[in-house]
The first five atom37 places (N, CA, C, CB, O) and aatype in JSON, in Angstrom:
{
  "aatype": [20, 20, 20, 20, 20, 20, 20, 20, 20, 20, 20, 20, 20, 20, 20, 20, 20, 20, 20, 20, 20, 20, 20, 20, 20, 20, 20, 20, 20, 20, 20, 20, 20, 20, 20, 20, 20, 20, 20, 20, 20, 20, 20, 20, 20, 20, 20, 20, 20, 20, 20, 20, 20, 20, 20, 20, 20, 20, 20, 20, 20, 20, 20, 20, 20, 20, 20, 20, 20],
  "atom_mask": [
    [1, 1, 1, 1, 1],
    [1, 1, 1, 1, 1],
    [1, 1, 1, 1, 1],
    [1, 1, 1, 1, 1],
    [1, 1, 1, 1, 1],
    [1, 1, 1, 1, 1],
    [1, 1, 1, 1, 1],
    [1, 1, 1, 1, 1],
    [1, 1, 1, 1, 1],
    [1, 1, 1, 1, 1],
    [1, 1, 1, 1, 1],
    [1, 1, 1, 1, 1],
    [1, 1, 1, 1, 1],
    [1, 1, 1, 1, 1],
    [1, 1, 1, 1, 1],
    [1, 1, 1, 1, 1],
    [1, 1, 1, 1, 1],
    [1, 1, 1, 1, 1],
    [1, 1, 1, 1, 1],
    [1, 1, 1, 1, 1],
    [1, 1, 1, 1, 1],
    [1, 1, 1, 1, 1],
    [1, 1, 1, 1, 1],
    [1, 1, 1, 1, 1],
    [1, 1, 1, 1, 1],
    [1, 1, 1, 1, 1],
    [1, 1, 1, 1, 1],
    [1, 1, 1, 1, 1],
    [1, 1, 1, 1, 1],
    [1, 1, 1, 1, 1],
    [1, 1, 1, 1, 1],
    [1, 1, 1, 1, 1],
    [1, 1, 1, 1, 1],
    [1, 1, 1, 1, 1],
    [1, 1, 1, 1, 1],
    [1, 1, 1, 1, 1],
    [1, 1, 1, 1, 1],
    [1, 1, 1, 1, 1],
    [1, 1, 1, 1, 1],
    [1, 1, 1, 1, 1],
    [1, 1, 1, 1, 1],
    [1, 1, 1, 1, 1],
    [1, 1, 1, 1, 1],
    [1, 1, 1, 1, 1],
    [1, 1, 1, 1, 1],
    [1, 1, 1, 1, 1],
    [1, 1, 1, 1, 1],
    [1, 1, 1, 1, 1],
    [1, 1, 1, 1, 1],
    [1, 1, 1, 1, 1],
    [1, 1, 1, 1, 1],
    [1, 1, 1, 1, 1],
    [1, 1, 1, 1, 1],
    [1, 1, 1, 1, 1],
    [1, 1, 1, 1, 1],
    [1, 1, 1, 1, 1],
    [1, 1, 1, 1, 1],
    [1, 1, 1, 1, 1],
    [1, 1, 1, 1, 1],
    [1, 1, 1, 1, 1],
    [1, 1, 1, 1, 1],
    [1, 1, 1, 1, 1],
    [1, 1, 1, 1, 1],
    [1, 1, 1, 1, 1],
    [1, 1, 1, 1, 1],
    [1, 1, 1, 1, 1],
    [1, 1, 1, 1, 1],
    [1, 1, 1, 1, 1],
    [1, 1, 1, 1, 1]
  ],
  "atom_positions": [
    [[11.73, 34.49, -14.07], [12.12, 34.06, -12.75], [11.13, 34.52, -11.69], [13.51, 34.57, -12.43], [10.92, 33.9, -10.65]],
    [[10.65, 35.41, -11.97], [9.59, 36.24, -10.57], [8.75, 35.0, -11.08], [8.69, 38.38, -10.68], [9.36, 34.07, -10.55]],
    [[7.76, 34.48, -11.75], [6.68, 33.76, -11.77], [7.51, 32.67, -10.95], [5.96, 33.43, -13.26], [6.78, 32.37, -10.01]],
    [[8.7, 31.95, -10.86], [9.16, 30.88, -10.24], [9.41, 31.33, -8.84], [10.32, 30.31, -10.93], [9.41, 30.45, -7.98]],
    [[9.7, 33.07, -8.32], [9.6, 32.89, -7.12], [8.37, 33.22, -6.94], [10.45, 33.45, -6.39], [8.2, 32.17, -6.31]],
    [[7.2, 33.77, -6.91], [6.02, 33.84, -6.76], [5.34, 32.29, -6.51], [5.58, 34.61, -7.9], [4.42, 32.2, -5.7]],
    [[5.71, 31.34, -7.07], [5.43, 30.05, -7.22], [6.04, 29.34, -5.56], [6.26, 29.47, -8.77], [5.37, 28.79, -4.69]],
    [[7.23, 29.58, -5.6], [7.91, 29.25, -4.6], [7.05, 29.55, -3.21], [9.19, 29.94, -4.75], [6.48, 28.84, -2.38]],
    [[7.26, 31.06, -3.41], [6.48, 31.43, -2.53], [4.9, 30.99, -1.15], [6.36, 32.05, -3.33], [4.68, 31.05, 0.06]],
    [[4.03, 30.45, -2.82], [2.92, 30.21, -2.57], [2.85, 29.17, -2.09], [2.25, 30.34, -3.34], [1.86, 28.9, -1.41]],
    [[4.2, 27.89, -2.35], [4.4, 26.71, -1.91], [4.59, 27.1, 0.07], [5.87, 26.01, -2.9], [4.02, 26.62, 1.05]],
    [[5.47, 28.0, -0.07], [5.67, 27.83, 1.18], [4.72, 27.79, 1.93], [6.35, 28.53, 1.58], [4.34, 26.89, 2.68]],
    [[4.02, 29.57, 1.6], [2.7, 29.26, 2.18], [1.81, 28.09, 2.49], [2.09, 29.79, 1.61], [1.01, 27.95, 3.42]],
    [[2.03, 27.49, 1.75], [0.73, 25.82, 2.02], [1.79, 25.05, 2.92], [0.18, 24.44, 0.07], [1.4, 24.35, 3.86]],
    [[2.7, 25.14, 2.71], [3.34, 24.36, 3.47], [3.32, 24.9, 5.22], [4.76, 24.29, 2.75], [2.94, 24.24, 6.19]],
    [[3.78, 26.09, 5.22], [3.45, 26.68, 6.62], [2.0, 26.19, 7.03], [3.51, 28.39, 6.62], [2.04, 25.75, 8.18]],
    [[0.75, 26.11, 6.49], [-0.72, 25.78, 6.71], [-0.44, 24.87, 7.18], [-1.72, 25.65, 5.74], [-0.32, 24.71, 8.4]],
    [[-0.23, 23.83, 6.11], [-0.32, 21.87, 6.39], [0.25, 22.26, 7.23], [0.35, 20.41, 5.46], [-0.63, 22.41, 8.07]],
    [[1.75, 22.76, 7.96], [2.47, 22.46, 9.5], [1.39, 22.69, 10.47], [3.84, 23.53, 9.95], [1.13, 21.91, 11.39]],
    [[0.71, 23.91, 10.21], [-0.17, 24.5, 11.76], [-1.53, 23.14, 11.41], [-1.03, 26.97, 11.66], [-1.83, 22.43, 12.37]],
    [[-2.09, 22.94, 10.33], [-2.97, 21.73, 10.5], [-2.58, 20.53, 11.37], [-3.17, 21.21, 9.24], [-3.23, 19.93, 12.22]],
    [[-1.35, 20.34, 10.91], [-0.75, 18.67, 11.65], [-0.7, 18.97, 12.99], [1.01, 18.01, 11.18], [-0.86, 18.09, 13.84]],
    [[-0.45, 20.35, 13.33], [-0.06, 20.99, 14.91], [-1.38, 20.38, 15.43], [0.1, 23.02, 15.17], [-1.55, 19.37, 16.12]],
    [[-2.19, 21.16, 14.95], [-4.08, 21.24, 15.55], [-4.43, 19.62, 15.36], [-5.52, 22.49, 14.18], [-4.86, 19.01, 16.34]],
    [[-4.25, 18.96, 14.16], [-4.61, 17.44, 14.53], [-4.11, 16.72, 16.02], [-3.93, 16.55, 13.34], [-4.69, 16.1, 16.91]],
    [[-2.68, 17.16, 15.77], [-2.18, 16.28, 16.75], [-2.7, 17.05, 18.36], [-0.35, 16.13, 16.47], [-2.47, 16.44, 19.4]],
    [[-3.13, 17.91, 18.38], [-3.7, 18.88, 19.59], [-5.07, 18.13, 19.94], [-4.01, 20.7, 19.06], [-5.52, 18.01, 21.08]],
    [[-5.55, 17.74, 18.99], [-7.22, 17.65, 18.92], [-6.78, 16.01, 19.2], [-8.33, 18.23, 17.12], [-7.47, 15.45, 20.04]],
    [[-5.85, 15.31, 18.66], [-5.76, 13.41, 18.93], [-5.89, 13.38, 20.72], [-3.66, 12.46, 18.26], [-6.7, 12.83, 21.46]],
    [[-4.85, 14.11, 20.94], [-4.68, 14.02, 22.36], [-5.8, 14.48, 23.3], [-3.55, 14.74, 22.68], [-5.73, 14.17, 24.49]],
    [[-6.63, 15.04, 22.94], [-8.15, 15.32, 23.97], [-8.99, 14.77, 23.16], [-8.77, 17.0, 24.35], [-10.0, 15.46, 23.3]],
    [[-9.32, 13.63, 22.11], [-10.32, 13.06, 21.61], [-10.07, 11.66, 22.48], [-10.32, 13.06, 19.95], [-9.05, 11.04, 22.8]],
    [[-11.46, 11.47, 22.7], [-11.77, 10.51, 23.03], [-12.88, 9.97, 22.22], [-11.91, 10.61, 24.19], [-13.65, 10.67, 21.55]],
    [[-12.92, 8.22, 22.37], [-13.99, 7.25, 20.91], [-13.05, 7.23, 20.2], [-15.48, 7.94, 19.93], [-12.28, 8.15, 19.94]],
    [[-13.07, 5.65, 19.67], [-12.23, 5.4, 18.88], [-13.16, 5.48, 17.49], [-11.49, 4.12, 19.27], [-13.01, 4.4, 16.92]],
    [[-13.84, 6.12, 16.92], [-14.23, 7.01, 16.06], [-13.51, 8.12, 15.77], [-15.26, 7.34, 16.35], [-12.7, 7.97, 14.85]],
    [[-13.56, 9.25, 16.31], [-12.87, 10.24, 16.43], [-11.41, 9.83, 16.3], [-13.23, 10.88, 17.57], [-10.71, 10.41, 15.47]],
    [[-10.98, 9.03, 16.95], [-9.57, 9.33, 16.99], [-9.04, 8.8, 15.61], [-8.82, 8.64, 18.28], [-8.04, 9.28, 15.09]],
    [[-9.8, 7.72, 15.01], [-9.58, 7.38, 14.14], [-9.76, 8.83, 12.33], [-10.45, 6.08, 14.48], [-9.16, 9.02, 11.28]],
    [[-10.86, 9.36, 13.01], [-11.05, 10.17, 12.15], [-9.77, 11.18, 11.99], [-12.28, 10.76, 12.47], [-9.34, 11.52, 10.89]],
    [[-9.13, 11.65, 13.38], [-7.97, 12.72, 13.13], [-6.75, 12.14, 12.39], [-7.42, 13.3, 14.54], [-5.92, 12.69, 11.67]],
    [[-6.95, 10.37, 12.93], [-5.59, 9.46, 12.43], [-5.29, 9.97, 11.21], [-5.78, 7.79, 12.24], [-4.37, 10.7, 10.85]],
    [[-6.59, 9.28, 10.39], [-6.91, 9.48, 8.86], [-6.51, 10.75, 8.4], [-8.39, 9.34, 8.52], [-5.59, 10.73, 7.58]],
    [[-7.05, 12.1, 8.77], [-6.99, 13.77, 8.44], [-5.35, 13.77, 8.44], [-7.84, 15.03, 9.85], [-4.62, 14.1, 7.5]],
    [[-4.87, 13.23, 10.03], [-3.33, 13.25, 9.77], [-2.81, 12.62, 8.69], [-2.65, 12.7, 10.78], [-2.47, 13.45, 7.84]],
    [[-2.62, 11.63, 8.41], [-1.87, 11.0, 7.49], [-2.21, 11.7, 6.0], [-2.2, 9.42, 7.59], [-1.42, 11.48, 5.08]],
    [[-3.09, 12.35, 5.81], [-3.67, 12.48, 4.68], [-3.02, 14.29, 4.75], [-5.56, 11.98, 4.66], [-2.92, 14.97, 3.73]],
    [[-2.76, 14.65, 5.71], [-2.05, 15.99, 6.45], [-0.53, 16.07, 5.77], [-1.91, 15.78, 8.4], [-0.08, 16.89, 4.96]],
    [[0.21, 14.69, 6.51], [1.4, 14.38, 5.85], [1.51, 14.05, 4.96], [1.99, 13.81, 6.17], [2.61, 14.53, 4.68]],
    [[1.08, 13.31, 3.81], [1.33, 13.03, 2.54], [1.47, 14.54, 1.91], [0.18, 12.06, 1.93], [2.52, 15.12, 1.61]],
    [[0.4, 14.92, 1.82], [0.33, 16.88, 1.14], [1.46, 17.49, 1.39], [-0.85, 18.11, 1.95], [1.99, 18.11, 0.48]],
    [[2.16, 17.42, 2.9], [3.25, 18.28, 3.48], [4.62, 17.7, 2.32], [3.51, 17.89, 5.48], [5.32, 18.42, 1.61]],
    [[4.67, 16.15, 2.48], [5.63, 15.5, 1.53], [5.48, 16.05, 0.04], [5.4, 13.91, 1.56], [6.32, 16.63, -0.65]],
    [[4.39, 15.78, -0.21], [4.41, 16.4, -2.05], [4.9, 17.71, -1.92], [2.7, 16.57, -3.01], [5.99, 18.01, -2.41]],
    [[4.07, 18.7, -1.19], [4.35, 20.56, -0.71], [5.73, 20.57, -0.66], [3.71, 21.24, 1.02], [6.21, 21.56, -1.21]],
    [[6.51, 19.82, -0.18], [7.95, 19.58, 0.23], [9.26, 19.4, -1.05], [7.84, 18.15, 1.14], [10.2, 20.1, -1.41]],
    [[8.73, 18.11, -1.47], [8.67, 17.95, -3.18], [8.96, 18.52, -4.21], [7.81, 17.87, -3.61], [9.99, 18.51, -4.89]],
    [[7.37, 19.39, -4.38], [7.3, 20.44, -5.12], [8.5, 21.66, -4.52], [5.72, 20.88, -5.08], [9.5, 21.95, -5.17]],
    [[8.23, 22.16, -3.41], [8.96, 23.1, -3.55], [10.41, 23.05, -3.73], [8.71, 23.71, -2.72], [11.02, 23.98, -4.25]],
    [[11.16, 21.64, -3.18], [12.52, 21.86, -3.97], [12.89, 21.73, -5.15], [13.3, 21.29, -3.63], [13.99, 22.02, -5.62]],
    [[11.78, 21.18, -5.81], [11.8, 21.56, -7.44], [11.55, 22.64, -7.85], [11.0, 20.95, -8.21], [11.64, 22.73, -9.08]],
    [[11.14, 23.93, -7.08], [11.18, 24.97, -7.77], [12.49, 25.53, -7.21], [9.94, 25.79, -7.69], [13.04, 26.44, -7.81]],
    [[13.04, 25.0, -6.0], [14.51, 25.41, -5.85], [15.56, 25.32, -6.99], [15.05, 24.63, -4.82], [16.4, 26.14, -7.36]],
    [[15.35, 24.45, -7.3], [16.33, 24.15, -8.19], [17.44, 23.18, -7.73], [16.86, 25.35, -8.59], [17.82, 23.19, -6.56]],
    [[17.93, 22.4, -8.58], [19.25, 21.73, -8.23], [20.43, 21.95, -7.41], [19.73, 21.62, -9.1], [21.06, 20.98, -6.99]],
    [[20.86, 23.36, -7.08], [21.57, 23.85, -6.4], [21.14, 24.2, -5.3], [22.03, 24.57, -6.89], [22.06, 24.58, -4.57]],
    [[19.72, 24.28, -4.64], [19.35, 24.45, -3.41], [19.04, 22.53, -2.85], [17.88, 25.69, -3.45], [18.84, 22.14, -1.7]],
    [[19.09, 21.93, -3.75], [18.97, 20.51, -2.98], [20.48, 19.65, -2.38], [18.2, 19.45, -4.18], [21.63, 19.87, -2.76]],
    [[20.1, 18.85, -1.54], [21.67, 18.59, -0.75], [22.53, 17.32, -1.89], [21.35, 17.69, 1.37], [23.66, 16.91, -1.62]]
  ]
}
């Protein structure tokens, strides 16, 4: 069980990251200007959220059945 919370754990961690990344994208959309750039953060975002969804995923599969609703 410790290797599954250790696991857990480490999920969260990435998951807390990806949140403060999506924070800073969406910080950085709003003072970019060129639709280059903005397009570039678009992309980083979406590609931000997908990871957060799997990170999300994964970690209620290491919850287990009884921590899901």
């Amino acid at each position: 069980m410790a290797e599954n919370d250790a696991a857990y754990v480490e999920v969260e961690e990435r998951i807390r990251a990806v949140r403060d990344n999506i924070r800073d994208l969406v910080e950085q959309a709003s003072a970019a200007s060129g639709e280059a750039a903005e397009q570039r953060i678009a992309d980083r975002l979406s590609e931000q959220e997908a990871l957060l969804e799997r990170l999300i995923q994964e970690r209620d599969g290491l919850a287990g059945p009884a921590a899901q609703p």
